[in-house]
VEXDREN-2710 file (C-alpha; in Angstrom, 1 decimal):
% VEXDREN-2710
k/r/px/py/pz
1/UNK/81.4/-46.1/-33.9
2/UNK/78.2/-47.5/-32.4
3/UNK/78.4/-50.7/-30.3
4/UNK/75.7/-53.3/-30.9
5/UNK/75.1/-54.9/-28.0
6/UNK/73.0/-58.2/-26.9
7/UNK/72.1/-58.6/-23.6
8/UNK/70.8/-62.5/-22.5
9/UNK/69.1/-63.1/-19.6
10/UNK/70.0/-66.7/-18.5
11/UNK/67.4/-69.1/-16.3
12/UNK/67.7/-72.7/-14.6
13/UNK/66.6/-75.4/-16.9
14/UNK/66.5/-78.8/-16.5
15/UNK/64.7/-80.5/-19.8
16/UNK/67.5/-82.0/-20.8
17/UNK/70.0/-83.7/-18.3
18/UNK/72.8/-83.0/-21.2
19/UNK/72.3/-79.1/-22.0
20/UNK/69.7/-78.4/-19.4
21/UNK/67.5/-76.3/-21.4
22/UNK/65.4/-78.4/-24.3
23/UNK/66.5/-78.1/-27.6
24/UNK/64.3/-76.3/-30.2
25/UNK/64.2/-75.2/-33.5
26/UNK/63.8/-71.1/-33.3
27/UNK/62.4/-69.7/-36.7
28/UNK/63.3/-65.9/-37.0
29/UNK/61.9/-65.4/-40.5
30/UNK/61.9/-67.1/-43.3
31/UNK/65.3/-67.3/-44.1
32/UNK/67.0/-68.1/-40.9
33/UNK/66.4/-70.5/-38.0
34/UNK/68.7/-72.4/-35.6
35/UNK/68.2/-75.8/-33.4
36/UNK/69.7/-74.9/-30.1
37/UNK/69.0/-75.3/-26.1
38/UNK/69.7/-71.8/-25.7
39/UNK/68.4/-69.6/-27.1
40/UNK/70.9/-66.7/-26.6
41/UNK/72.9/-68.3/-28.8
42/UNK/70.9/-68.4/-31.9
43/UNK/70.1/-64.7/-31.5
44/UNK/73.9/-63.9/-31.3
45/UNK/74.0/-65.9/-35.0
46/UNK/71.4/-64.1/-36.1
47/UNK/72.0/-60.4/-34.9
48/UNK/75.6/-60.8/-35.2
49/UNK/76.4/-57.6/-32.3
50/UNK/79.7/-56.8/-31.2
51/UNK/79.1/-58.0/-28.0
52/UNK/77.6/-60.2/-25.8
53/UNK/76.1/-59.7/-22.1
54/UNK/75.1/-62.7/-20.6
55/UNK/73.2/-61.8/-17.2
56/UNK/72.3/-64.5/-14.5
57/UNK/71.8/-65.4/-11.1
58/UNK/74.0/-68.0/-8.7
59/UNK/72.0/-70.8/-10.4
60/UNK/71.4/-70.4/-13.8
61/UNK/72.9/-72.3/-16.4
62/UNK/76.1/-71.3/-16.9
63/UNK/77.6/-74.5/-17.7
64/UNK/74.9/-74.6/-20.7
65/UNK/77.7/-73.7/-22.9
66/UNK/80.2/-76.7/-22.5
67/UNK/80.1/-80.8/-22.7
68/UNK/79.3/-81.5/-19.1
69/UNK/81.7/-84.6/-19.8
70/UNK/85.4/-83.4/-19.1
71/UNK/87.7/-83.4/-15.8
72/UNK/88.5/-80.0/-16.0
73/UNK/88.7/-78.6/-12.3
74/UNK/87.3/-75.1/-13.2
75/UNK/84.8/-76.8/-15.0
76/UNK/83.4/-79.5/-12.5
77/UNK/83.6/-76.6/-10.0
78/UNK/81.5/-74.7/-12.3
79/UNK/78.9/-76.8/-12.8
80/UNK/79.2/-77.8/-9.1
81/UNK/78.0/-74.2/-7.7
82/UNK/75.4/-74.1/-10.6
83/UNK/73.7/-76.9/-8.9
84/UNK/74.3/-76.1/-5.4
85/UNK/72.9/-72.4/-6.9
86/UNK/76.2/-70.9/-5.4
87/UNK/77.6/-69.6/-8.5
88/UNK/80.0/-66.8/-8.0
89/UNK/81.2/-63.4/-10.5
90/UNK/85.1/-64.9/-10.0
91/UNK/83.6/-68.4/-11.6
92/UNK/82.2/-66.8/-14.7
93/UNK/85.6/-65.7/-16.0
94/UNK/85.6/-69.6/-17.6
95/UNK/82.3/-69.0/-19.4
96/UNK/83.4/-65.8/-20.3
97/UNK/86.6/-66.6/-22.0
98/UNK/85.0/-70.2/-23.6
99/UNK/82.4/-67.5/-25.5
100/UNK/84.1/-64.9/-26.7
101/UNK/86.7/-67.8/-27.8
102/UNK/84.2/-69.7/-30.0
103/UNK/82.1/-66.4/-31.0
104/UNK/85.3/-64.0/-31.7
105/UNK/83.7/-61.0/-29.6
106/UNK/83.6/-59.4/-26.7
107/UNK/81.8/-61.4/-23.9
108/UNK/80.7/-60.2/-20.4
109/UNK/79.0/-62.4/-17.5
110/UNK/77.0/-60.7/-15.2
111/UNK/75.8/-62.0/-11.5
112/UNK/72.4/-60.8/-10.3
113/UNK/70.7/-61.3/-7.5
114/UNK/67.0/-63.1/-7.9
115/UNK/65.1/-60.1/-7.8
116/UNK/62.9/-61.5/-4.7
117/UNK/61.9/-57.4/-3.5
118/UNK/62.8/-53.6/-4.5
119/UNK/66.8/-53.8/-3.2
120/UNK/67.6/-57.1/-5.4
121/UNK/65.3/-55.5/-8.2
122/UNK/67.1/-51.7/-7.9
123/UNK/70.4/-53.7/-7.7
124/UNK/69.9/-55.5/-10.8
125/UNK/69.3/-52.5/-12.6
126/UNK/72.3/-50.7/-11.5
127/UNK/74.0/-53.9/-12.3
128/UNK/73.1/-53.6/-15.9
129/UNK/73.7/-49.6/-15.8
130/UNK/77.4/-50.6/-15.3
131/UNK/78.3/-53.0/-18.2
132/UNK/77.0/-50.9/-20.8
133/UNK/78.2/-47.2/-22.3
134/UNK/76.5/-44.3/-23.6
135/UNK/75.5/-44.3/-27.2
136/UNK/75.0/-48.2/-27.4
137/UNK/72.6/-50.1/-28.9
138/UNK/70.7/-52.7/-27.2
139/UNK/69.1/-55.9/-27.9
140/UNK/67.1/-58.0/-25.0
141/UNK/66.9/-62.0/-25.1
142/UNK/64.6/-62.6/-22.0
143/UNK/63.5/-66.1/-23.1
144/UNK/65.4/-68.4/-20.6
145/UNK/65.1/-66.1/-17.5
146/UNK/63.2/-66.2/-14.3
147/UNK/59.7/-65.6/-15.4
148/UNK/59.6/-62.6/-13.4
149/UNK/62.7/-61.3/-15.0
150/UNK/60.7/-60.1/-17.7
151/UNK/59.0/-57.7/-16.3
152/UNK/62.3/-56.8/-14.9
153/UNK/63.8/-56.4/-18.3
154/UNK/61.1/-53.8/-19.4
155/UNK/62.0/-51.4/-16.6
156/UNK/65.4/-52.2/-17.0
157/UNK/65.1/-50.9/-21.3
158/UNK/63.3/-47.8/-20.4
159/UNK/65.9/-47.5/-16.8
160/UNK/69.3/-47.7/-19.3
161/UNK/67.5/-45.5/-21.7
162/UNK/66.6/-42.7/-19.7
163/UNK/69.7/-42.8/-17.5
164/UNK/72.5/-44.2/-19.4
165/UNK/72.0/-43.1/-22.8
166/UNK/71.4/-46.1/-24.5
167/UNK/69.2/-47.3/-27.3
168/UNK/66.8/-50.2/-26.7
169/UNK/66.2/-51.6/-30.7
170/UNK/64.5/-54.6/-29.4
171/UNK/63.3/-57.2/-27.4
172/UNK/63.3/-61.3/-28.1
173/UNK/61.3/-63.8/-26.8
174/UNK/61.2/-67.5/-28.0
175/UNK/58.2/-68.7/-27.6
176/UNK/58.9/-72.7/-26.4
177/UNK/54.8/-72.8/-26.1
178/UNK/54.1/-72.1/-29.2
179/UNK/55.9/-74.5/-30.9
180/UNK/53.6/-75.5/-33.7
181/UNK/53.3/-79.1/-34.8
182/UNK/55.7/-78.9/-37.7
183/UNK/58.4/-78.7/-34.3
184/UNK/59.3/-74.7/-34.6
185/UNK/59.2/-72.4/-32.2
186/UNK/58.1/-68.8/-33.4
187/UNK/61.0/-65.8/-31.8
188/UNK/58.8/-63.0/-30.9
189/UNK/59.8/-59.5/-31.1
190/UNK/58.7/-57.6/-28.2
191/UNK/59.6/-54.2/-28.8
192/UNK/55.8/-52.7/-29.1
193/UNK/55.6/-52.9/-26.0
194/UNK/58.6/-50.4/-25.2
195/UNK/56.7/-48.1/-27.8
196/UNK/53.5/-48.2/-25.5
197/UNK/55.9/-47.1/-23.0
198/UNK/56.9/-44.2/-24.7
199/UNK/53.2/-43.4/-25.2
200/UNK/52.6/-43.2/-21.8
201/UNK/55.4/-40.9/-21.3
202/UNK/54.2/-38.9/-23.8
203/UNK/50.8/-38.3/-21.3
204/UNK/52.2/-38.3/-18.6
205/UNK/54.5/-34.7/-20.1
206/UNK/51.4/-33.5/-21.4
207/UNK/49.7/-33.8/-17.9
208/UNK/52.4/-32.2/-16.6
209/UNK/53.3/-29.4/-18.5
210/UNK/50.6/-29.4/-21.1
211/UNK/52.7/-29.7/-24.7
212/UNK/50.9/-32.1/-26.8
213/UNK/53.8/-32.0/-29.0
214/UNK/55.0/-34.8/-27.4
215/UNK/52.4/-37.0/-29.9
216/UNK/54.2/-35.6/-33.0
217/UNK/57.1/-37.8/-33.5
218/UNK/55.0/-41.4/-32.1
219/UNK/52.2/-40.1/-34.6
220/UNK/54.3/-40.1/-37.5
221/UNK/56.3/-43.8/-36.8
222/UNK/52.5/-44.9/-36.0
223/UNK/52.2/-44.3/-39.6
224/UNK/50.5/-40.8/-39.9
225/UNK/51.9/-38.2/-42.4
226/UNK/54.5/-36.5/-40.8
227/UNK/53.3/-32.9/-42.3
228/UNK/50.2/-33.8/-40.1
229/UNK/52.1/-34.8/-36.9
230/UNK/54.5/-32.0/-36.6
231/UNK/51.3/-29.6/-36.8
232/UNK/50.4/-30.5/-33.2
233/UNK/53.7/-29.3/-32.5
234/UNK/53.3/-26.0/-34.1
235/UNK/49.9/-25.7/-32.5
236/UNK/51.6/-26.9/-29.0
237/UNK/54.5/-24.1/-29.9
238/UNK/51.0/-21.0/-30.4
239/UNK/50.2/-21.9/-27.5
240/UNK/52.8/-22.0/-25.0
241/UNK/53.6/-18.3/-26.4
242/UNK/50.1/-17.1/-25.9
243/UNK/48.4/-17.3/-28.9
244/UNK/45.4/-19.5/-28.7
245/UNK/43.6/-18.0/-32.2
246/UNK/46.8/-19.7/-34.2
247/UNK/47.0/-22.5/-31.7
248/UNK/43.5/-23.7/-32.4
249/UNK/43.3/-23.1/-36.3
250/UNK/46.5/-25.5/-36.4
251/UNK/44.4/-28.1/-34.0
252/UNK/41.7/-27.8/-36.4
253/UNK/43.4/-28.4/-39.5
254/UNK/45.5/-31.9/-37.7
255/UNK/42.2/-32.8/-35.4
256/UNK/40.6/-34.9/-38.7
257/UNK/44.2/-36.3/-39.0
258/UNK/44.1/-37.7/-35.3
259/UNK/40.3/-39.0/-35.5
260/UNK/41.0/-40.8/-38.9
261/UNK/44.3/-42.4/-37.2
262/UNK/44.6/-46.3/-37.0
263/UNK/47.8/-47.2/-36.5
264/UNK/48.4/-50.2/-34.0
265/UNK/49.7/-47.7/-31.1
266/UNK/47.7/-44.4/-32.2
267/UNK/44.8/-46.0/-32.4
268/UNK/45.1/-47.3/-28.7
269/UNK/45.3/-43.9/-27.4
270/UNK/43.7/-41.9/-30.1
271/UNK/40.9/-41.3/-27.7
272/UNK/42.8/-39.8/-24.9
273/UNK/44.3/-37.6/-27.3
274/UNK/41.5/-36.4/-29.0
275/UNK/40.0/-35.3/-25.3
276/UNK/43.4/-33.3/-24.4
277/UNK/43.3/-31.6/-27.3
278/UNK/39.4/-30.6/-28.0
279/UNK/39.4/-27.2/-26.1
280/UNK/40.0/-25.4/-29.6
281/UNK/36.1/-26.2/-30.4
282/UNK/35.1/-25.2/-27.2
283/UNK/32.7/-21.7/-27.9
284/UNK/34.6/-18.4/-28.9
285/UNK/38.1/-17.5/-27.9
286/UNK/37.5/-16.2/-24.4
287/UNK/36.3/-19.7/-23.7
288/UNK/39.1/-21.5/-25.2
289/UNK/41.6/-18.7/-23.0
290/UNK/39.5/-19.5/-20.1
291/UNK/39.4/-23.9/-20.6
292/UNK/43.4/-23.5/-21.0
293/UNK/43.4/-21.3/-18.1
294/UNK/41.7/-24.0/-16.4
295/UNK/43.8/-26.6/-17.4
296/UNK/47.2/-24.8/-16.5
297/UNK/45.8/-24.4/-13.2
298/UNK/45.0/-28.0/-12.5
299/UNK/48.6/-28.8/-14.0
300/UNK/50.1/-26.4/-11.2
301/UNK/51.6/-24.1/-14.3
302/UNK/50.3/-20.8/-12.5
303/UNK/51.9/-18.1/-14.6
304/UNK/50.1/-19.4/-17.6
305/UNK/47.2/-20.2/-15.8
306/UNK/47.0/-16.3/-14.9
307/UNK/48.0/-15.0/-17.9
308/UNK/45.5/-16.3/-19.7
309/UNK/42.2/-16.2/-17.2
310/UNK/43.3/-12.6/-17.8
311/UNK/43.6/-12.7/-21.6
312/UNK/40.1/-14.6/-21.5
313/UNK/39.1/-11.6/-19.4
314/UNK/39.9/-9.2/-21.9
315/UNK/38.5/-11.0/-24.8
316/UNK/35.2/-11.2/-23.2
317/UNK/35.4/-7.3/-22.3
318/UNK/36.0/-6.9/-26.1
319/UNK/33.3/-9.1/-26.8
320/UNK/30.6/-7.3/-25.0
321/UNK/31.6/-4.0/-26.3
322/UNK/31.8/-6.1/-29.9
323/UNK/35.0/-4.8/-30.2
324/UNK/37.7/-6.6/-32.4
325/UNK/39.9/-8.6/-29.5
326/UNK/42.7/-8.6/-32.3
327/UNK/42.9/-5.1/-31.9
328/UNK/45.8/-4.4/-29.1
329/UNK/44.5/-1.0/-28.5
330/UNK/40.8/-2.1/-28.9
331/UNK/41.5/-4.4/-26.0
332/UNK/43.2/-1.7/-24.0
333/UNK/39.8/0.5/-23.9
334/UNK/38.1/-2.8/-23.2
335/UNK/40.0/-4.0/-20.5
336/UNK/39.9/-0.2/-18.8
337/UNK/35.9/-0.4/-19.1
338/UNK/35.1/-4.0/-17.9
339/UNK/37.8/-2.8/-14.5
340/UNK/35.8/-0.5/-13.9
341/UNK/32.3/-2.9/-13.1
342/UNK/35.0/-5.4/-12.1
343/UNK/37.5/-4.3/-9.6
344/UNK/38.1/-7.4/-8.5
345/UNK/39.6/-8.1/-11.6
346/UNK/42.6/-6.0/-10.5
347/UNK/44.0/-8.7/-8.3
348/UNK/44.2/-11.2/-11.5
349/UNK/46.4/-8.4/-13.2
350/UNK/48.5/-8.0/-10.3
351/UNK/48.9/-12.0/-9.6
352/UNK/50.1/-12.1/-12.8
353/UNK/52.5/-9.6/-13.0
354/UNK/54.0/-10.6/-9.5
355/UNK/54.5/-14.5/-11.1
356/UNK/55.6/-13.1/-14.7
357/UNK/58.3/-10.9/-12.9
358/UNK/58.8/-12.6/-9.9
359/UNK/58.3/-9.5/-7.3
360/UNK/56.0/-10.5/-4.4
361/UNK/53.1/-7.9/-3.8
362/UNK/53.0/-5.1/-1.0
363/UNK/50.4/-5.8/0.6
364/UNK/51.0/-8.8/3.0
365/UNK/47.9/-10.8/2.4
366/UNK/48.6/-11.5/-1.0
367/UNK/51.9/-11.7/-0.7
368/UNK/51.3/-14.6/1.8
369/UNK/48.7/-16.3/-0.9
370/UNK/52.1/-16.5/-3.4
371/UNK/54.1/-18.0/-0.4
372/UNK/51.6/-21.2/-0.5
373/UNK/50.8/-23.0/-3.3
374/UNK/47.3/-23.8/-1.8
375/UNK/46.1/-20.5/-1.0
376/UNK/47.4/-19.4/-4.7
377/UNK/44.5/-22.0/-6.1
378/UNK/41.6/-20.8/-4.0
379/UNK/42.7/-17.9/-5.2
380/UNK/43.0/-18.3/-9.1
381/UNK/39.6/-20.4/-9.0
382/UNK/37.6/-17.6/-6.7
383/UNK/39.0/-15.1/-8.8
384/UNK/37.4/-17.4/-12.3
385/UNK/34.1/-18.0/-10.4
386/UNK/34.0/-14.0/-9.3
387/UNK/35.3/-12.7/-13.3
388/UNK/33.3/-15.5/-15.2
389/UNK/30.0/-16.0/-13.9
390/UNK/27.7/-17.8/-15.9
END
């Protein structure tokens, strides 16, 4: 079964010498708001999860939860230490057990440091790696925290993501400053911006290994057909396993689908996109073998990088001799023809055999050029500038 989980950053108020934070009346929608000095608690109402993580340093409120009235010992040491700011994890077991008493669920305090440089920031998120599981879902409050904690937050929903397993559904906000005259304060749902993140991951993989894929599934919540989106996968899938002439009639077929594309997060990057994409309209198909040639190459993918300055090679042979390059043994003849004017174009072939199959040439010179990844460019972009003069 899949645990809902709310995770509530806690600061140090003092508004109100009662409750510490200042009271407001958080509007969620139009069928639900709440009047409370925490905000954390309202959410929990509202979201109803299964439990509760309640994350803070050595002096935030924790005694925002209880009548600060009372002679209890635990209690006046508690608030004590939240003044001093000298809160310890063995004093939180008394919030702990008040909350999950008066909200029937699980509850869990957390102690963080304050986040001043990269150790507190790297411990914090290891903290927050430790109280939750695999498979949970996660809701962020980060309303009453430090306001650097924020910030802290959004690495820490993309952190227990990637490296716990968790889901992020959301992040809240209430927005004390905009309160509006009528006295309510608006909740803000911040989880666009974890969708921005994902976009950016999404580039970052493409940069990297060059599958534009990656846009398909954001595409399609962005609000484009989904028929449309999964074609950049299938063109991303023609070529990755070397064939450009279906790879670029797919891209041509989604391309008006990405230009025509508005959506709030599409839209932001639809220009990007549309440049990583546009080497299907570049000339004839040794040009668009040669630009993805070029672009493997930049991207450090040297097999494909190879593989197809050599297929462009061949194309262009066939082209020349206005043979058909769809014509396996057409190209063959080509190929055999264009060798003999270009020797040099001998050393492409063998390059890419010796990356395909992983044997290092005979002769020591090249095998030395495989053995550093520097010589291996000069070598792949003398070899383009020697094959493909203009």
């Amino acid at each position: 079964m899949t645990i809902n989980t709310l995770i509530s950053f806690l600061g140090k108020g003092k508004a109100d010498p009662q409750t510490g934070y200042r009271t407001a009346t958080y509007r969620f929608d139009a069928g639900f708001s709440r009047r409370v000095a925490f905000f954390g608690m309202a959410l929990t109402e509202y979201l109803k999860p299964d439990r509760l993580v309640l994350v803070g340093t050595a002096g935030s409120m924790w005694d925002v939860f209880f009548e600060r009235a009372g002679d209890d010992d635990a209690m006046l040491q508690l608030m004590a230490a939240v003044e001093a700011g000298e809160v310890t994890q063995d004093m939180l077991d008394l919030p702990r057990r008040e909350l999950a008493r008066q909200l029937g669920m699980d509850v869990d305090c957390l102690l963080i440091p304050y986040a001043r440089d990269a150790g507190d920031q790297a411990e914090i998120l290891r903290l927050l790696a430790g109280v939750v599981q695999p498979g949970e879902c996660l809701s962020l409050d980060v309303t009453h925290g430090f306001r650097h904690l924020p910030m802290l937050a959004l690495v820490a929903a993309r952190y227990l993501s990637r490296v716990v397993g968790v889901k992020v559904e959301q992040l809240y906000y209430g927005a004390l400053e905009m309160t509006t005259p009528e006295g309510e304060t608006p909740v803000l749902k911040l989880g666009g911006l974890l969708k921005m993140l994902d976009w950016v991951d999404a580039l970052a993989t493409y940069d990297k290994d060059g599958d534009y894929g990656v846009f398909a599934r954001l595409l399609a919540e962005d609000g484009m057909a989904k028929g449309d989106a999964d074609l950049l996968t299938r063109a991303a899938y023609f070529e990755r396993t070397g064939n450009p002439v279906r790879a670029r009639e797919t891209l041509s077929t989604v391309f008006s689908s990405v230009e025509a594309h508005r959506g709030a997060l599409g839209g932001l990057f639809r220009e990007t996109l549309k440049k990583r994409i546009s080497w299907f309209r570049r000339g004839k198909r040794d040009d668009w073998e040669l630009s993805l040639a070029d672009a493997y190459r930049d991207r450090g993918d040297y097999l494909r990088a190879a593989t197809f300055m050599y297929e462009a090679f061949v194309t262009r042979a066939c082209n020349e001799r206005s043979d058909d390059p769809t014509d396996f043994e057409l190209r063959k003849k080509s190929y055999a023809s264009a060798r003999a004017q270009q020797p040099e174009v001998a050393k492409l072939e063998y390059l890419r055999n010796s990356l395909a199959h992983g044997v290092r040439p005979r002769a020591d010179q090249e095998a030395r050029t495989l053995d550093d990844e520097g010589r291996l460019q000069t070598m792949l972009k003398s070899l383009r500038n020697k094959l493909f003069k203009p």
